[in-house]
N, C-alpha and C positions, 0 to 999 in steps of 0.2 A: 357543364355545370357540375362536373365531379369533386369538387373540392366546399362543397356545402354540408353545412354539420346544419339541420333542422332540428328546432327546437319547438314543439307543441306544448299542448296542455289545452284546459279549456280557459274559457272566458274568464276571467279574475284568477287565473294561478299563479303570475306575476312575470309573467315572459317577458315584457318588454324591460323589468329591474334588473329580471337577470341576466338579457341578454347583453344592455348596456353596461352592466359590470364585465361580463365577458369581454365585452368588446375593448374597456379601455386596458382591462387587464394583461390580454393578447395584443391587444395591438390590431384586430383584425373588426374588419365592417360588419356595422348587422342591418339586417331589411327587416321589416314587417310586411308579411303578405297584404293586408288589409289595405296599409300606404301604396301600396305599390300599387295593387288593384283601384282604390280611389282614384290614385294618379290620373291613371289608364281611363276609367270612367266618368273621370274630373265630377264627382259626387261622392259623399261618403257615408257612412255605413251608419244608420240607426242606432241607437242607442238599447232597442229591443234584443239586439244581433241577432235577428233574422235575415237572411237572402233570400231573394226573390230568384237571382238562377245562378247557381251554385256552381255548375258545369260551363256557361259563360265568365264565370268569374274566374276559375282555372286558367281558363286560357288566356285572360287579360294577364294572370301573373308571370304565368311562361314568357309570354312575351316581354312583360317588362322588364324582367330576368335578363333575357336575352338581351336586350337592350342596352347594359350595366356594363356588360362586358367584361364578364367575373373568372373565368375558365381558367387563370393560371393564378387565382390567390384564394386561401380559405375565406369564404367568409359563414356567419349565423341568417338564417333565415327560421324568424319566428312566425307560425301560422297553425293550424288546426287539421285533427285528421276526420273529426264530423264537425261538423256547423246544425245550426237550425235553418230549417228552410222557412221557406212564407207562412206556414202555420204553425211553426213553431217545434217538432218534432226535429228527433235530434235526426240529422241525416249525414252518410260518410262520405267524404272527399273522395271521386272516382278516383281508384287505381292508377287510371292513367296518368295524373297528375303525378304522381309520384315516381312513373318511369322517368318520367319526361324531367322530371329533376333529377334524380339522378344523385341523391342525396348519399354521400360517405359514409354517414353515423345518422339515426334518430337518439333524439333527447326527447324525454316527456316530463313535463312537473307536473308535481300533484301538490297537492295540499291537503289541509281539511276540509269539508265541504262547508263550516260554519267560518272558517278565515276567507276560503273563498266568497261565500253569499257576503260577507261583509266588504269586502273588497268591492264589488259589483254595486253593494248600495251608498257607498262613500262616493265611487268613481262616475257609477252611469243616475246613481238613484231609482234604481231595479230593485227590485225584489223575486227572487227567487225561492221556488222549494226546494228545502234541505235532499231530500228524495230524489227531485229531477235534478239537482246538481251532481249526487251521487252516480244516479244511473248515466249522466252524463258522461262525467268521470272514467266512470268503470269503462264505457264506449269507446273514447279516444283510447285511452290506456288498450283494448284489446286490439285496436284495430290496426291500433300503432306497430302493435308487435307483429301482427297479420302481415302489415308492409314490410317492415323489417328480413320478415323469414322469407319473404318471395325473392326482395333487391338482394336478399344475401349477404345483410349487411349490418354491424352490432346497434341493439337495442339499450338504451340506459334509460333509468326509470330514478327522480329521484323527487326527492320530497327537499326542494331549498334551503330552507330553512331549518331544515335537521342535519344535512349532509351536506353544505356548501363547499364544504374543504375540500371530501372527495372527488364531489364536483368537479373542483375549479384541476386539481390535480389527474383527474381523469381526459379534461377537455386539453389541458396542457402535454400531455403524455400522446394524446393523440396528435397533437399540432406538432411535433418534435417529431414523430416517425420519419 
């Protein structure tokens, strides 16, 4: 799985728009953890986005991963580096998950946290606090980087919708090495 460029964020920062422009821009496939995981548990994910086992759901994506048969071509895999669990606290994707992928580059999008909550109430009809978006936010964002320094591997941090160009010319630059 060494040729996966992951793209996080949280819940409404718009991964799946951007990974699908990526995708037809390059040329190259994108997966959704969540799809892939549904697949696997042929059920799917609440509209709350709470998980009930966070650490089981890991291993259904590895596997589905492995499955795909992806090892000699880049592709995007969008997913999360915390989740909420069953009650609702934001809780971080074990480490190990991210050995085991094996991921080339992490991407993270951000946004505002008031595009985000809008996002979320257009999409799921959720409502969230401006606050626990934020702190949310900030969460993935640090942890992200946390993985990044361990696999030894470059971190980008971008806000979509303000720097799309550099984006797309960064993600490009890197497919071309």
């Amino acid at each position: 799985m060494k040729k996966l460029l992951f793209v996080g964020g949280v819940h409404g920062v718009g991964k799946t728009h951007v990974c699908e422009s990526i995708s037809k821009k390059f040329n190259i496939p994108t997966y959704s953890a969540s799809s892939l995981i549904s697949s696997r548990k042929k059920e799917m994910f609440s509209k709350n986005k709470r998980v009930s086992d966070i650490d089981h759901n890991q291993d259904l994506l590895i596997d589905a991963l492995s499955q795909l048969g992806l090892e000699e071509n880049y592709y995007l895999l969008e997913g999360h580096f915390c989740l909420l669990n069953k009650v609702g606290e934001i809780t971080r994707v074990p480490k190990e998950t991210f050995f085991k992928l094996s991921p080339e580059v992490i991407i993270v999008l951000t946004d505002r946290v008031e595009a985000i909550s809008h996002r979320l109430k257009n999409r799921d009809d959720t409502h969230y606090d401006l606050v626990f978006l934020d702190e949310f936010q900030h969460e993935e964002i640090s942890y992200a980087k946390e993985i990044a320094e361990l696999l030894k591997i470059p971190y980008y941090e971008y806000n979509y919708t303000v720097s799309k160009g550099l984006f797309e010319k960064q993600i490009g630059d890197h497919l071309n090495k």
